[in-house]
C-alpha positions in Angstrom: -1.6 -3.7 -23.8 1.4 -4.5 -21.4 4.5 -5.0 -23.1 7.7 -6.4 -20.9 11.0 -7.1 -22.3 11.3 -9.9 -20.1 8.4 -11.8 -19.2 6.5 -10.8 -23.2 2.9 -9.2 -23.5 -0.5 -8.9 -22.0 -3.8 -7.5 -23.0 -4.9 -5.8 -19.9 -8.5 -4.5 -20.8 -10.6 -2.0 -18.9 -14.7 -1.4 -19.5 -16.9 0.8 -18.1 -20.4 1.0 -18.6 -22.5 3.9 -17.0 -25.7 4.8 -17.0 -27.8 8.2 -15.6 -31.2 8.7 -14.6 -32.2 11.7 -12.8 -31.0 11.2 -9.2 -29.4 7.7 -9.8 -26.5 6.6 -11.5 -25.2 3.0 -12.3 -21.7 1.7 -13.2 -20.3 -1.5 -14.6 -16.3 -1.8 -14.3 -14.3 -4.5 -15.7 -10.6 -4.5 -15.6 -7.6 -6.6 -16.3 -4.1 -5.8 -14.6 -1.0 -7.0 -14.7 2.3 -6.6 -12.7 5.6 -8.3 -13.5 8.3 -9.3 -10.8 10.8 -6.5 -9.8 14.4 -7.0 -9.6 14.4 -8.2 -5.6 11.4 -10.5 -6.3 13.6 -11.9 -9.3 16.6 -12.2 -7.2 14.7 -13.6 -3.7 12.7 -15.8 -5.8 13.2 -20.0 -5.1 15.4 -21.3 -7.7 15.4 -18.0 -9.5 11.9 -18.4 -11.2 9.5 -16.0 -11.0 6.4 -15.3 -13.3 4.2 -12.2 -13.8 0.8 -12.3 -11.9 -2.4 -10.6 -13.3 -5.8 -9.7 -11.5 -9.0 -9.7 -12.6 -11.8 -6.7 -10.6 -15.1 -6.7 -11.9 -17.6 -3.8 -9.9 -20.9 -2.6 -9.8 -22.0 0.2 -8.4 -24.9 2.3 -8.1 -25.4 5.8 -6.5 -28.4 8.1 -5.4 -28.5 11.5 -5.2 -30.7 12.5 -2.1 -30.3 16.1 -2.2 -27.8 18.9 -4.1 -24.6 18.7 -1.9 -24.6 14.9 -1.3 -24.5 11.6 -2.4 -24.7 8.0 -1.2 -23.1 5.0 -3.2 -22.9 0.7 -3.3 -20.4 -1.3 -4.6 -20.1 -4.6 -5.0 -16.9 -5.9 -6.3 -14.6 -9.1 -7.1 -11.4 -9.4 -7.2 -9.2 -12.3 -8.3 -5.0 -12.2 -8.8 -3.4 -14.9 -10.6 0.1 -16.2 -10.0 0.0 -13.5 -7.2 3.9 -12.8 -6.1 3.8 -13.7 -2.1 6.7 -12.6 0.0 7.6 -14.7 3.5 10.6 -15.0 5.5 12.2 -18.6 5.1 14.4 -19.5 8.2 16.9 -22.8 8.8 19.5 -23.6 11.2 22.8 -25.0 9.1 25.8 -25.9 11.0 24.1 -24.4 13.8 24.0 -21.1 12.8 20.2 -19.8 11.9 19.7 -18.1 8.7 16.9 -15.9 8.0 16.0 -15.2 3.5 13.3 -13.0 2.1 11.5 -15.5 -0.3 9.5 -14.3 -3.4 6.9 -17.0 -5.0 3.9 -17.4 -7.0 1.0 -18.8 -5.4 -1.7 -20.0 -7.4 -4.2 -17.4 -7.0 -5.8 -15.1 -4.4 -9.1 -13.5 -4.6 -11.4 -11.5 -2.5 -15.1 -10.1 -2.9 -17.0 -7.7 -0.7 -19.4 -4.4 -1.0 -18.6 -0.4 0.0 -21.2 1.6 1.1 -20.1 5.6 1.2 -22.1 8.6 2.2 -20.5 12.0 0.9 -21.7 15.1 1.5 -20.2 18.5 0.8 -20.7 22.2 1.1 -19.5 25.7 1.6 -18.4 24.5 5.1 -16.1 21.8 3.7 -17.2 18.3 3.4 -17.9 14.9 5.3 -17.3 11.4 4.0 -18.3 8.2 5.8 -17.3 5.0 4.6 -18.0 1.6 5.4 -16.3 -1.6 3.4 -16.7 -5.1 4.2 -14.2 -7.9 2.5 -14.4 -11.9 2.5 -12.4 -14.7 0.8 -15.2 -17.0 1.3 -15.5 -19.1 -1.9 -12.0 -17.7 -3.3 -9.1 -19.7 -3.2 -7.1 -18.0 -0.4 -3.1 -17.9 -0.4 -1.9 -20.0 2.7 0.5 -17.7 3.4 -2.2 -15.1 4.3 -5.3 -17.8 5.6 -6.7 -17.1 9.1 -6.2 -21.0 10.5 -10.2 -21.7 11.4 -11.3 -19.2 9.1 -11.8 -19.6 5.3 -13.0 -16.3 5.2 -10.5 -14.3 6.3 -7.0 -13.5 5.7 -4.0 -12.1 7.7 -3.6 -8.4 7.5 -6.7 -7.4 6.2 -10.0 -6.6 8.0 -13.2 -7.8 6.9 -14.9 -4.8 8.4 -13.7 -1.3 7.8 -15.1 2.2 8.9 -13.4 5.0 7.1 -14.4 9.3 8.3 -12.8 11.6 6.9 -14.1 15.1 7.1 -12.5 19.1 6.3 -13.8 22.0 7.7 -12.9 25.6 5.5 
C-alpha cells in the first residue's frame, strides 16, 4: 500500500506462486507498482499537471536443473505502465530567439512483452552466466514519443534482442 501526501493512495500488490519438483521449478509473479512525479517532473510538466503512473508485470517462469552446479531458466513476461511520465525536449523560436524546455507528461500508456532465456553455471572456479532477452511492443499501445516510425514493434532506445555474458574466475 503506497501512501503519497500529494497525489493520495494505491494498493500496489505483489504474488508469487512457486512450485518444486525434483529438477524443475515453476514461478508465477504478479506485481503492481506505482511511482509518483518528482519535483522537476512537477515543475517541467505542461500547465503544471502531472499524475502518478502505475505498471502492471505479470511473469512466468520455469527453470531446470541439468546437473549440481547449474541451471537454465524461461521467462515470459508482460509489462504494461499507465499514465507513464514521458520526458522530451520542447523547442520554439519567439521573437527570433530559440528556446529549448525539458517537458514532463503523461502519456496514456506504454507496455512491452518478451521472454529471457539464461544459462548459469557455477563452481569452485567462479561462475558463467549467459543471457539472452528478447522484447516487443507488438500489440501494446506504444508511447509516440518512443515508436520506431515503420515499426509497431519496436521502440527507441531499447533493443528487441539482447545478449548479456557475464562470467568471474577465482
Amino acid at each position: 500500500y503506497d501512501i503519497s501526501s500529494a497525489y493520495g493512495t494505491a494498493f500496489v500488490p505483489r504474488l508469487g506462486i512457486t512450485k518444486k519438483i525434483d529438477k524443475f521449478n515453476f514461478k508465477l509473479l504478479y506485481s503492481e507498482a506505482f511511482r509518483a512525479p518528482g519535483i522537476y517532473d512537477i515543475y517541467s510538466s505542461l500547465n503544471g499537471s502531472i499524475n502518478p503512473e502505475t505498471t502492471q508485470t505479470v511473469e512466468l517462469e520455469a527453470g531446470y536443473q541439468p546437473g549440481p552446479n547449474s541451471y537454465i531458466t524461461v521467462n515470459l513476461f508482460d509489462i504494461t505502465t499507465y499514465n507513464p511520465i514521458v520526458y522530451y525536449v520542447d523547442t520554439f523560436v519567439n521573437a527570433g530567439k530559440a528556446y529549448i524546455n525539458d517537458v514532463y507528461q503523461n502519456k496514456h500508456q506504454q507496455g512491452t512483452q518478451g521472454a529471457e532465456l539464461d544459462y548459469r553455471i557455477r563452481g569452485g572456479w567462479g561462475y558463467l552466466d549467459v543471457n539472452y532477452s528478447f522484447y516487443s511492443t507488438a500489440g501494446k499501445e506504444v508511447v509516440d514519443k518512443y515508436s520506431v516510425p515503420g515499426n509497431n514493434a519496436m521502440t527507441l532506445a531499447f533493443p528487441a534482442n539482447k545478449f548479456n555474458l557475464s562470467a568471474n574466475f577465482n
